[in-house]
Steps between C-alpha positions, in 0.01 A plus 500: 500500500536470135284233293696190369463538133323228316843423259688443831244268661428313172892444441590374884195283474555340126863456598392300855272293365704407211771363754209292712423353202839443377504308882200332409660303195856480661429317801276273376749400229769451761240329760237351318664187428576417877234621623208335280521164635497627826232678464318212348593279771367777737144544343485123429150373717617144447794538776369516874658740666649274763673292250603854243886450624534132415294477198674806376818534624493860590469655857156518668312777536265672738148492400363710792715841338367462158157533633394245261434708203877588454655134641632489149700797576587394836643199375669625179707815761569214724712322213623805360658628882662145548678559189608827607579406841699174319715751273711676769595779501355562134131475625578705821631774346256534184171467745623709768602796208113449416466578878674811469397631224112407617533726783514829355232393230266355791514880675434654152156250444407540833493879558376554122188294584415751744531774276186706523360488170688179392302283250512142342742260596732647705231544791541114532815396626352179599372411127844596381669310774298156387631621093888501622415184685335326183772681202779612659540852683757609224224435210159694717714812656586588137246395288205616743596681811723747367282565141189521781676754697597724261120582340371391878706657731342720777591853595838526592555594860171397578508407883570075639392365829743347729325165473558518157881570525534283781325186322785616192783394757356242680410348113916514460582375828292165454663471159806475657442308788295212261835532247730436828307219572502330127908523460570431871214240621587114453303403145272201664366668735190586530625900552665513205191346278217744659751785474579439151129465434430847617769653372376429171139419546176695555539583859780746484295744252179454620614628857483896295118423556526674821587805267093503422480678849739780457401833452723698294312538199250698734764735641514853400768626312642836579851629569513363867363165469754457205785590691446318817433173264799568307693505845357152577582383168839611536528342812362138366814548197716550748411213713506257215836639412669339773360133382609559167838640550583156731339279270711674196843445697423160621449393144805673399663286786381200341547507157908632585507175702407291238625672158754757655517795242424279268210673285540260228437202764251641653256587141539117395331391815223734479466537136707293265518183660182533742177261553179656396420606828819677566502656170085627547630698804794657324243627262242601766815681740595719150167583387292567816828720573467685163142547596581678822759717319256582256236599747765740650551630164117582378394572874819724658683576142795244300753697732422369758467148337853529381605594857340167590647293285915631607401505828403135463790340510601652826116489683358177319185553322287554793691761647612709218159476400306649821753666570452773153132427568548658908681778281221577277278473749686788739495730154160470457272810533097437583397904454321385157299281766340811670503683160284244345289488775457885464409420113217259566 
């Protein structure tokens, strides 16, 4: 397999972590302003916990997800969900489209971290997961993960456990079943505060810890193992497909309900006219989607990332996605795997 030249890498890389940090400095201009005296109100040790909601005036939290080091965050997610949840179906539609386009992107980190021969950061999904937690996903995917993985990556082809693939989808899965629970679950209940707490908290990233006991790093790579873990990976796109595709149409449902064809409508409740926290997860849906497309571009060639993006509109972003990503994985040839081997 031919060498990425260092022009390419430095280019996709310069370019990604120019948008992160483009993220970086538009989000906290848009949600800054709201968000500051929350957060002060959050980290303020004057306010007992029992009395935060009457002192403050904002919802209560769950101490027992923010595992007392990130309670600030806990509490800050907890305000920023309720105003999601409160902005219907603006904040549905912008945080589930973060959903959807997460779900390709959590595959991608998760498999790449197994990469025999990865190095640096993206070995640590966990570390990265507490990063999107802290500054946004739509800032750390472009600014670190995808810079990381294009000077980091591990040889391609190199062979994944099932454990590995199968933590990927159950990863997903809980996503969705925590972001079901947020939009659907009454707002004073406890439910609905302990599930916004891990959906935004500590918990949810710090379950990749059981990642530490994989071994796919240690696997050898030669043109069998490749192919019977591209198979499986194949498999896991295809199975997250279905999710995606559903999720896609039942938004579609929604926003026709409430705007009708109405495109106009629809872009002054998520952009124009929206509240910070609407307006944050328009940003994060775009970017974190232009991350995945360029992924696809550097990783299976810009093709393929401009299939992606037409068939996007039909699919959603999480199945247009895996499903070119399935393709390129089906075109794939692992002989350089055994030829290598032959080298060393």
């Amino acid at each position: 397999m031919a060498e990425t030249s260092v022009a390419k890498k430095a280019v996709y890389g310069l370019t990604s972590f120019l948008v992160g940090v483009w993220t970086f400095v538009k989000i906290n201009e848009i949600s800054g302003p709201r968000f500051e005296p929350i957060l002060a109100a959050c980290q303020n040790p004057d306010i007992p916990f029992d009395e935060f909601a009457s002192t403050t005036g904002y919802h209560r939290y769950d101490p027992i997800v923010g595992l007392k080091v990130f309670d600030f965050l806990v509490c800050l997610i907890t305000q920023f969900l309720l105003e999601l949840r409160q902005t219907h179906p603006s904040g549905l539609l912008v945080w589930a489209g973060v959903v959807l386009a997460s779900m390709p992107m959590s595959c991608t980190v998760t498999i790449e971290a197994g990469r025999a021969g990865a190095r640096g950061l993206i070995r640590y999904p966990t570390i990265l997961g507490l990063l999107y937690q802290l500054f946004g996903i739509s800032v750390v995917f472009p600014m670190i993960w995808f810079p990381s993985f294009v000077f980091c990556e591990g040889k391609r082809g190199a062979p994944i456990t099932s454990f590995r693939l199968i933590f990927a989808a159950q990863s997903i899965l809980t996503l969705i079943t925590f972001t079901a629970i947020v939009f659907a679950a009454p707002t004073d209940s406890q439910l609905w505060t302990t599930s916004a707490g891990i959906l935004g908290g500590p918990i949810f990233p710090l379950i990749g810890l059981a990642l530490f006991t994989d071994t796919s790093p240690k696997l050898v790579a030669t043109k069998e193992s490749g192919r019977v873990s591209s198979v499986k990976i194949s498999k896991l796109y295809k199975v997250i497909m279905v999710p995606g595709l559903i999720g896609w149409y039942t938004l579609v449902a929604i926003a026709y309900q409430t705007y009708g064809t109405s495109l106009s409508n629809f872009w002054n409740d998520v952009w124009v006219n929206a509240g910070p926290s609407v307006a944050f997860m328009t940003i994060d849906t775009g970017v974190l989607y232009l991350g995945v497309l360029m992924y696809i571009a550097y990783r299976h060639g810009e093709l393929k990332a401009v299939k992606a993006l037409f068939l996007t509109t039909v699919l959603g972003p999480a199945a247009a996605a895996l499903f070119i990503m399935n393709e390129a994985e089906n075109e794939m040839d692992f002989s350089y795997l055994d030829d290598e081997k032959k080298e060393h």
